[in-house]
N, C-alpha and C positions, 0 to 999 in steps of 0.2 A: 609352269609345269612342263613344258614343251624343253625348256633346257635340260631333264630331264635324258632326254631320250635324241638319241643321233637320228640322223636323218632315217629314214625307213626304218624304225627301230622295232623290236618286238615286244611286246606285252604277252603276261600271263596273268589271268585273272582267275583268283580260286574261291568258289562258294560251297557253301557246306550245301544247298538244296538247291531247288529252281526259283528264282524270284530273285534272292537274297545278291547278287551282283546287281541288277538290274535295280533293285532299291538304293545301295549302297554305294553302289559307282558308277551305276549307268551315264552317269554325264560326262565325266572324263572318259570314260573307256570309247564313248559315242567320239567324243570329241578329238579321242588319239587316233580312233580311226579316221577320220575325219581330217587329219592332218599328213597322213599317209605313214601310221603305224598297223604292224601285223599284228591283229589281235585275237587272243584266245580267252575264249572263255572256257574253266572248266566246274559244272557242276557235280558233284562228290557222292553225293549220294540222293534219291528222291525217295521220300517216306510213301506216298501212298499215289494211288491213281497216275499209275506208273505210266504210262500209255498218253494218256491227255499229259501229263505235267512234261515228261520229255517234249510232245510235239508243240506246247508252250514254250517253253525252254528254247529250244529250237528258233521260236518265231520272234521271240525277246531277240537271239542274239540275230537273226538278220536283219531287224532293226538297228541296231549298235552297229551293224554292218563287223559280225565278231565270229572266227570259225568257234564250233561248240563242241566240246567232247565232257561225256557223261562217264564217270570214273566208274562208277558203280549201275549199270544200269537193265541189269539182267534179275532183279528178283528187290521188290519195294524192300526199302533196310533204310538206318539212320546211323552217321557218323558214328554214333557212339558203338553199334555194333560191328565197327570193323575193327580188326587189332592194327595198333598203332604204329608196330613197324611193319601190319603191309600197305597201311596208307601212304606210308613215308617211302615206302617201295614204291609204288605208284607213283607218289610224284614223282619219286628221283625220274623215273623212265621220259615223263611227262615234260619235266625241267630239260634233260638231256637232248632231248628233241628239239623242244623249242628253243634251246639258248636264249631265253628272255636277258630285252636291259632293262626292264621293270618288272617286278613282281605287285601285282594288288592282293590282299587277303584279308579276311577277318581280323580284327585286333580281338586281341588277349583281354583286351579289359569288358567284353562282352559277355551277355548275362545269359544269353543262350548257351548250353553244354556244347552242343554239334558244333557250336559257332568259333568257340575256345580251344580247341581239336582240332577242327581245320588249320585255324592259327598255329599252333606246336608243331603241326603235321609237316606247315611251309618254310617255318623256321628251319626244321630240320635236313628236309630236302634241300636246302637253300645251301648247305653249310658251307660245299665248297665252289658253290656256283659264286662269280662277281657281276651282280646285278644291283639295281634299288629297288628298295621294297617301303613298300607303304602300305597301312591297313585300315580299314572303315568297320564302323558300324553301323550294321546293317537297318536296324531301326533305331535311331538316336533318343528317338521321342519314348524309344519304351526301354533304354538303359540310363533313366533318369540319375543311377546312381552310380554310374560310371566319371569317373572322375575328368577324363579329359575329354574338351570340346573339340583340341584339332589344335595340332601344329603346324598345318601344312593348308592351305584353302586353293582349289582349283576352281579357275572361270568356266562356270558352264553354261552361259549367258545363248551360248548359240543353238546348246543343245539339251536345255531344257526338257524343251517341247519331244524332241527325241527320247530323251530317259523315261518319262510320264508314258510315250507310246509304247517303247519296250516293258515298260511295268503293266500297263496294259493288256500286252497278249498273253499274261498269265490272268485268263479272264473267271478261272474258277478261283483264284486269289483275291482277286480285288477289292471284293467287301471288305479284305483285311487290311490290304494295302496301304489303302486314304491317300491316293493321288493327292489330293489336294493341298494336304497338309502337308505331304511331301514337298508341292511349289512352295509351300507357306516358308518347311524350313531353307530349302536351299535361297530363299529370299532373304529369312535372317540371319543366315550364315555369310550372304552378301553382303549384307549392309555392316557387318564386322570387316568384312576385308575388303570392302572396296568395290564389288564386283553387280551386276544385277541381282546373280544367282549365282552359289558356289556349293560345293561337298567341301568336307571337310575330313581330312587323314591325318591320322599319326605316323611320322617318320620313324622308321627302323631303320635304314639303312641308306644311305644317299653317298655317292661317292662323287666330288666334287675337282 
């Protein structure tokens, strides 16, 4: 995954809530920073307990060791209630800034609405950006009926223990979470590719 991305290279990572990175790709995003990538996290929008969830959010991405900017964070709201070209406004601004050589996001084949939104949202910002893009699901174990497992698997062997900690400091989530089963899967997503512990993404776009 690291050939990915040039030396210092930059990351953008977009979730549709607070948590939903930190489930989905906290391991690799831990791990690029970790490598000496610039990383951004951005969450999109927070539905409730606006206050707590940001300064969760917050403490997840200084875990990942990830700058964090909240697109939407002045009045509790969900994906779906923003219109669709000013989210895609928003990224464009977002993208323009950061000039990412990788984009993370939502995959399209996710079962959550916000989650499917988000995804359309980064396609579209992305259009004339040349970056790669890859996208996760956020909770694998509850899109049982999403068709792909992963075309792409990243070793997160190192930073495990890190993803589990940033999913962690969203401590009014947790009950939901299931750290545990979260090691469970990235263990058997391992043992398909090789790794102790991996995530696993759908490639969108890789430029070679």
């Amino acid at each position: 995954m690291n050939r990915l991305l040039k030396e210092n290279g930059r990351v953008l990572a977009f979730g549709a809530h607070p948590d939903d990175l930190e489930v989905g790709a906290g391991g690799l995003l831990a791990r690029l920073s970790q490598e000496g990538a610039e990383v951004t996290m951005v969450v999109v929008s927070i539905p409730n307990n606006t206050e707590l969830r940001k300064r969760e959010a917050m403490a997840g991405a200084d875990i990942i060791d990830a700058d964090l900017f909240v697109l939407y964070e002045d009045r509790p709201c969900r994906v779906e209630d923003i219109p669709m070209h000013e989210l895609v406004r928003r990224m464009d601004s977002i993208v323009g800034d950061v000039r990412p050589d990788l984009v993370i996001t939502h995959s399209s084949g996710d079962l959550h609405w916000d989650h499917g939104l988000v995804n359309r949202a980064t396609v579209s910002a992305l259009r004339r950006t040349p970056c790669d893009l890859l996208a996760f699901l956020s909770s694998p174990e509850m899109n049982a009926q999403s068709r792909a497992v992963g075309q792409c698997f990243a070793d997160i062997t190192k930073t495990m223990d890190t993803k589990l900690a940033a999913m962690s400091a969203h401590s009014s989530q947790v009950a939901k979470l299931g750290l545990e089963s979260s090691r469970d899967l990235a263990r058997a997503m391992g043992r398909i590719s090789g790794y102790d512990y991996a995530e696993v993404y759908e490639v969108l776009r890789v430029r070679i």
